[in-house]
N, C-alpha and C positions, 0 to 999 in steps of 0.2 A: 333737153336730153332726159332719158326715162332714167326714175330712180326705184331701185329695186329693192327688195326685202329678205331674198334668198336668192341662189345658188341649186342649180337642181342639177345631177348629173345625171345622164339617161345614156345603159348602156344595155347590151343585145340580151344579155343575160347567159343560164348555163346550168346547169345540172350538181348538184353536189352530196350526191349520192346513187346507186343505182337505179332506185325506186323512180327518180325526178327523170332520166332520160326520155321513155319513150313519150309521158306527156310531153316535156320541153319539145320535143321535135315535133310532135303534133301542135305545138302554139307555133312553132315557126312555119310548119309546113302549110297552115290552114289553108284552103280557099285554093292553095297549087294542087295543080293536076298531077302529082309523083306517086309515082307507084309504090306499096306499100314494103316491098323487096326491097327499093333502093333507102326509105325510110331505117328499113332492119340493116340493112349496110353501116350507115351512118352511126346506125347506135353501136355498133360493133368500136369502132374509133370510140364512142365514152366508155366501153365497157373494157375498153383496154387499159385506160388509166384509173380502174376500179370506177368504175362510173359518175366520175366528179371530173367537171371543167375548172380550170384556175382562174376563170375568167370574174367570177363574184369575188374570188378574197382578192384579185389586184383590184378588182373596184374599191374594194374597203380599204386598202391601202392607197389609192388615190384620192380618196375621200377624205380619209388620215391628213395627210400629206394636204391638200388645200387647205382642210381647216386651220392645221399646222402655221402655214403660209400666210393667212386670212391674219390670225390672231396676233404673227408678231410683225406686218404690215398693213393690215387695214386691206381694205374693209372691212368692217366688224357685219358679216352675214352669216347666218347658217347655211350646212351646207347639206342637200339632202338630194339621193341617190334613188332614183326607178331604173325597173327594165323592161324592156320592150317583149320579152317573152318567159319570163322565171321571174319567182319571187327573189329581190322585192319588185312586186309587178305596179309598173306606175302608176298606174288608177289610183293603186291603196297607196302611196307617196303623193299624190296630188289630193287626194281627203286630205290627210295629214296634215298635208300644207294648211287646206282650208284651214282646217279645225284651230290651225296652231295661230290665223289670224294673216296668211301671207296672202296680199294683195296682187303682188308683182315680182315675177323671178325672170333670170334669165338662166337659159340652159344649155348644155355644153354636153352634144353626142358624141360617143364615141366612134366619128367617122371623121378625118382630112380632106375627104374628097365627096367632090357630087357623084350622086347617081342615084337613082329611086331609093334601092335600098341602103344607100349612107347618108342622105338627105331626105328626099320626102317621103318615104317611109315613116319614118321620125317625125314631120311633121304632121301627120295624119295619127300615131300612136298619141301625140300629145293632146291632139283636138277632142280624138277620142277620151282619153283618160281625163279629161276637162268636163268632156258631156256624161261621163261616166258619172263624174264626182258630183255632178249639179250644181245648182244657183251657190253663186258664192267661191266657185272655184278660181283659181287664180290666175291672172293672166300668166302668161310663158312666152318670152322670146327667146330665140333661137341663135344662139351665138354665131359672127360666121365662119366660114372654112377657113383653117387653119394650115394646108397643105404645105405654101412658103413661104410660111411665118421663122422665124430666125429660134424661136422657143420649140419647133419644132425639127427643123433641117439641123441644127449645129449641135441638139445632144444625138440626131439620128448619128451623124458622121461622128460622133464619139463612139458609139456602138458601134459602128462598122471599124473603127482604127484598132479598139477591143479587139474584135475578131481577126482582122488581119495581122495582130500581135502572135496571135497561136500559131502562125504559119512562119519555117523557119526563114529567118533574115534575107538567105539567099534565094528562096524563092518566092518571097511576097510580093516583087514587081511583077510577076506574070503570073500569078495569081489571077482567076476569072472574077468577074463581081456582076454575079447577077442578083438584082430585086425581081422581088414577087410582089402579086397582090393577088385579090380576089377574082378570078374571072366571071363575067358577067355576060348575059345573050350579047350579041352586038346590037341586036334592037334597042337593048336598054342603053348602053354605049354610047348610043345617036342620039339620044333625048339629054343628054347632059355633058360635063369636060369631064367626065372622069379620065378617058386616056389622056388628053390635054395637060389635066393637074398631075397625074403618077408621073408621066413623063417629066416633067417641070421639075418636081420634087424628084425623083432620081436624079436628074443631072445635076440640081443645086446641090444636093450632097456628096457624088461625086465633086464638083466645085471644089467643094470644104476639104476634099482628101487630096484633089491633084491626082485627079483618075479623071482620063477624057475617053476612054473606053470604057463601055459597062453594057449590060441588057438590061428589059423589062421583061420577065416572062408572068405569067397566069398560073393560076394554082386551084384547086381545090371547085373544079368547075361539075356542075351536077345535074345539067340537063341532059334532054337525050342528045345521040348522035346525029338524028337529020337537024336540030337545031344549031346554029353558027353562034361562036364562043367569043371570045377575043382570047388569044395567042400571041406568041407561040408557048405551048403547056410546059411546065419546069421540066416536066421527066424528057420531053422533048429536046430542049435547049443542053440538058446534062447530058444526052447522049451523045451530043455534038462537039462534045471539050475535048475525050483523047484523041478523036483525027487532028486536031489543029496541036497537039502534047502536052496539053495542061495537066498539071499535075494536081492543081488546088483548085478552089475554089469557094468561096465567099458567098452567101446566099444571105439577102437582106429583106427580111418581110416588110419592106417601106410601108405597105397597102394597108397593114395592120397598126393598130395600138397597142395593143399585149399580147402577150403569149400565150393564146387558148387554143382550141382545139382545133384550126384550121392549122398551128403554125405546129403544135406538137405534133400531130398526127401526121399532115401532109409534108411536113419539111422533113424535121427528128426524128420519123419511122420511116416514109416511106420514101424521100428522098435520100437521105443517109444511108438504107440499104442500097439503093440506086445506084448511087456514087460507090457504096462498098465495090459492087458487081462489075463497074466499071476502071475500076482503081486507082478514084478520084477521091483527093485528101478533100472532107468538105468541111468548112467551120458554119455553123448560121448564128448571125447577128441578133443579137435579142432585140426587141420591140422597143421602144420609148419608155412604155411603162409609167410609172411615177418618178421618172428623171426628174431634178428640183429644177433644171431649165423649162421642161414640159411644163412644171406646177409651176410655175412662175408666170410662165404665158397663158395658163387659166388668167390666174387674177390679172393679169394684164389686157387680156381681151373682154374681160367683164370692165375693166376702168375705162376703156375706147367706149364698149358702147357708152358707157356713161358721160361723156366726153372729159374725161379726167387723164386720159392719155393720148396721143399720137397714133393712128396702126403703123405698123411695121410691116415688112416686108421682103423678102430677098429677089431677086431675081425682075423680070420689066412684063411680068403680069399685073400688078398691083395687088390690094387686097382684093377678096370678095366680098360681095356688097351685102349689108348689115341684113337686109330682108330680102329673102328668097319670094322671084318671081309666082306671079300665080299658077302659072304653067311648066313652074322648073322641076329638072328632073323627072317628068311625068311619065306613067307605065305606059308602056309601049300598047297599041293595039294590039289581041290576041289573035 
């Protein structure tokens, strides 16, 4: 079994002032064909929350929170944080590394699930930031998905119990419970489990609550119109609650890990108006975040790969396997 030296945490990254927006979305946008309109769109959603994502201080609070973790159960690693599009940009966290003498890490994206952009994505940003860094850089494996992992599913269903707490006693059994996630082309879709894993992972935590009813809707989807999405879109699915007389509803970003600007903006503003319009009570379920059950399933998927632990699992998928195919995940044909 591989023995490591560090802990690297790699996540999308985010803007934390106004000045950072239109770069950041030009490093995410690169090499895509999007129109420079829909680019100024998107910046609008950061310049609403004064132009800063919350997405870097929860990293620095999940970093916290491992170290935390690390220090008063072992493994004694450091623990060090890149991102995929903002500073801190992982090339200059993979020098670092070097410089600091790290041979071997293993690393933990902030994605659940397969699909180009929550797996290999990520692992092409690492190869990169590898050949960036030059000779001496340091290996990096990739930890696996995490989707129905028990450190993930049983704080998710704490956060959603949370939120169905807001809703009064008499009407929380009929109460709706839809999860969201990221919507992605269906071409990409097809190249990976992503609907396979979100679905799995929804209904395990449904499981956990004793709800056999629920949805998966799609959120925050940004291609063109002749392009095919996966669905059905949330403003969709909320339109469809007062014919059936629901009064509530429960909206669960499963698809996410924290609460940035996909979940502030497309839930918080502009589903929450949605529901206003419709005169539908909505509560939305915070993210995982830095749950000490989530931070606990770090260090414990870092001790499996090392073979120091058992995987875990819920549900009669099994785990996913420690190293991603050569062909997994792959971008679709243009």
């Amino acid at each position: 079994m591989p023995s490591y030296e560090a802990i690297l945490l790699i996540g999308f990254g985010g803007p934390e002032k106004p000045a950072d927006v239109i770069p950041f979305l030009e490093n995410v946008l690169r090499g895509r064909n999007v129109p420079r309109g829909r680019l100024l769109e998107v910046a609008g959603h950061y310049y609403h929350f004064g132009g800063v994502s919350p997405i870097n201080s929860q990293m620095r609070e999940l970093k916290a929170a491992l170290e935390s973790e690390l220090r008063a159960r072992g493994p004694q690693l450091p623990v060090y944080w890149g991102n995929r599009n903002w500073t801190p940009m992982l090339a200059d966290t993979v020098r670092q590394m070097r410089a600091d003498g790290v041979r071997r890490a293993v690393a933990l994206v902030m994605s659940a699930y397969s699909s180009y952009s929550g797996c290999r994505q990520y692992l092409e940003a690492i190869e990169s930031a590898r050949a960036t860094a030059g000779a001496g850089a340091p290996e990096i494996d990739k930890l696996r998905l995490f989707y129905n992992h028990p450190g993930f599913i049983e704080p998710m269903a704490e956060r959603v119990r949370d939120a169905c707490a807001q809703i009064p006693s008499e009407r929380r059994g009929a109460a709706a419970l839809v999860y969201t996630a990221h919507s992605v082309p269906v071409s990409m879709a097809a190249t990976s489990r992503y609907e396979v894993q979100l679905k799995e992972a929804c209904r395990l935590i449904s499981e956990q609550l004793g709800r056999i009813h629920w949805t998966l809707a799609y959120q925050s989807r940004s291609g063109p119109p002749s392009q095919p999405w996966l669905g059905p879109d949330i403003s969709d699915c909320l339109r469809q609650l007062p014919a059936s007389g629901t009064r509530d509803v429960v909206i669960v970003p499963a698809g996410f890990i924290s609460d940035h600007m996909e979940v502030l903006y497309d839930l918080d503003t502009e589903a929450r108006a949605l529901c206003d319009q419709l005169g539908l009570h909505m509560v939305r379920a915070t993210t995982v975040g830095n749950h000490p059950a989530f931070v606990r399933m770090i260090r414990e998927l870092v001790l499996e790969r090392m073979g120091e632990a058992p995987p875990r699992w819920l549900g009669d998928q099994g785990p996913s396997q420690d190293v991603c195919e050569p062909d997994c995940c792959a971008l679709p044909a243009r």
